[in-house]
C-alpha positions as CSV (number, residue, x, y, z in Angstrom):
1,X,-13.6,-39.7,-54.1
2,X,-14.9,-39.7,-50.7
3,X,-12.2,-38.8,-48.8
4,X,-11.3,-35.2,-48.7
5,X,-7.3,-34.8,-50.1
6,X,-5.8,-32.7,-47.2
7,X,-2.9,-30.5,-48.3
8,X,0.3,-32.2,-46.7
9,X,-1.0,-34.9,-48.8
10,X,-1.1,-33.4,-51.6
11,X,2.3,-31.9,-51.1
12,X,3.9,-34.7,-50.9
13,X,2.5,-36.3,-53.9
14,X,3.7,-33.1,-55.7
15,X,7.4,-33.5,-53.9
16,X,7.2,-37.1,-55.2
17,X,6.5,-36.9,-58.7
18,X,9.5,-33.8,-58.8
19,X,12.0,-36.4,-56.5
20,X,11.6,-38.1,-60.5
21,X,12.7,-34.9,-62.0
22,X,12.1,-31.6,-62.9
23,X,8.9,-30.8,-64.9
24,X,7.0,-28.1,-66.3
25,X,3.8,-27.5,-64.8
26,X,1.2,-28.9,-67.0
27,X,3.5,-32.1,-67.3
28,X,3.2,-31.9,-63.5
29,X,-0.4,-31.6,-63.0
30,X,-1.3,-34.7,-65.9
31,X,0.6,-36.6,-63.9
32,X,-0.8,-35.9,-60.8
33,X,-3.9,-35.9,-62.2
34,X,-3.7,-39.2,-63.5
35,X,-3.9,-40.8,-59.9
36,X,-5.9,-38.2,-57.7
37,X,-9.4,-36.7,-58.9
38,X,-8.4,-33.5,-58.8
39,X,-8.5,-30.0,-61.0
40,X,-5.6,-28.2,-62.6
41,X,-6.1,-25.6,-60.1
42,X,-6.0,-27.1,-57.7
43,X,-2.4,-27.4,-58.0
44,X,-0.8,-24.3,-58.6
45,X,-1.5,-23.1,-55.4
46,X,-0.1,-25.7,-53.9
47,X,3.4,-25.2,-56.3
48,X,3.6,-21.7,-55.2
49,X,3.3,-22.8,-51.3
50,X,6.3,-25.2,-51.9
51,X,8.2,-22.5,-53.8
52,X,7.7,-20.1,-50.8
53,X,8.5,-22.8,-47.9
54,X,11.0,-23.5,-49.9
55,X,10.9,-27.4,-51.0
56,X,10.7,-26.2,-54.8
57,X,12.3,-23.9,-56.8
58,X,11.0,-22.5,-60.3
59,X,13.0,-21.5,-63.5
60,X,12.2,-20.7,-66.8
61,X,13.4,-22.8,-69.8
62,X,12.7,-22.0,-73.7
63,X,10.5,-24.6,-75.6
64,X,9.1,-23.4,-79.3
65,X,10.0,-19.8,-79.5
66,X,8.2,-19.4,-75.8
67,X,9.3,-19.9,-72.0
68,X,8.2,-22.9,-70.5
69,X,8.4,-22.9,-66.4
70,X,10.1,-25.8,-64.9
71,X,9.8,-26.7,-61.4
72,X,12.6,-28.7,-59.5
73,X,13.3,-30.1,-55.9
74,X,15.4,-28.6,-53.5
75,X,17.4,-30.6,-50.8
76,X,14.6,-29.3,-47.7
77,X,12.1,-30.5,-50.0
78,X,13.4,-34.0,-50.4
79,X,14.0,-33.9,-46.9
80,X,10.0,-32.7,-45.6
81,X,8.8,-35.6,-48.8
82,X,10.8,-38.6,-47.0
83,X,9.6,-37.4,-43.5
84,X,6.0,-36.6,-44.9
85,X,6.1,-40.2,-47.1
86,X,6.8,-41.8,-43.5
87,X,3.7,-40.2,-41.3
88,X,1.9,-41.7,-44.5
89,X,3.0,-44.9,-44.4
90,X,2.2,-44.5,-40.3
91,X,-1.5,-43.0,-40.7
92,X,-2.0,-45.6,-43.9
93,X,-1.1,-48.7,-41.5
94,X,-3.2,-47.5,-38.4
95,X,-6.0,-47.1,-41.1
96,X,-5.8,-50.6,-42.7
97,X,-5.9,-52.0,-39.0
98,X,-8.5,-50.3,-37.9
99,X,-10.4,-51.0,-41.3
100,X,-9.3,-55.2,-41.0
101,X,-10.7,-55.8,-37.6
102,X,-14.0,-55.1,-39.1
103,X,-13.8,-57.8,-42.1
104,X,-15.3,-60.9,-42.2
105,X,-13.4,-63.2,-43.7
C-alpha cells in the first residue's frame, strides 16, 4: 500500500470490528488483516493503547483446557469509533474531491 496507515485509523478499524462483538485476539487481527496490509504486530500495541485509554476492555475466557483473551468494547469506545468513523467519512470526501477535479472523463 502506498499510503501510510496512521494510528487513529487504525483504531477505529479495531473499535469497528469489536462494535460486531467481542473477540479474541488472533480472531481480531485475521480479520483485520484481511482488509489492511498489515502484521500481527502491528496490532497488539494498538489493543493495549485502547485498553489503557479506555475504549476496550480485556478478559480471559477458557477454550481447550487453556485461557483464551477476549477483547470487548466499552461505551467511550463506541463513543471515540462513531466520532472517529465521522472525521473519516469528512477527510475521505475532501479526498475524493480533490482527487475528481483532476479526472478526465
Amino acid at each position: 500500500m502506498a499510503f501510510a496507515l496512521g494510528s487513529p485509523l487504525l483504531e477505529v478499524c479495531v473499535l469497528a470490528v469489536l462494535e460486531r462483538g467481542d473477540t479474541y485476539g488472533y480472531a481480531l487481527t485475521q480479520e483485520v488483516k484481511g482488509s489492511l496490509d498489515i502484521s500481527e504486530s502491528t496490532l497488539y500495541p494498538v489493543l493495549r493503547r485502547l485498553e489503557r485509554d479506555g475504549y476496550l476492555y480485556v478478559y480471559d475466557q477458557p477454550y481447550q483446557g487453556r485461557n483464551r483473551r477476549y477483547y470487548a468494547i466499552t461505551d467511550v469506545g463506541r463513543t471515540c469509533c462513531r466520532n472517529r468513523r465521522e472525521e473519516w467519512r469528512s477527510f475521505r470526501d475532501g479526498i475524493e474531491h480533490i482527487l475528481r477535479k483532476g479526472e478526465v472523463v
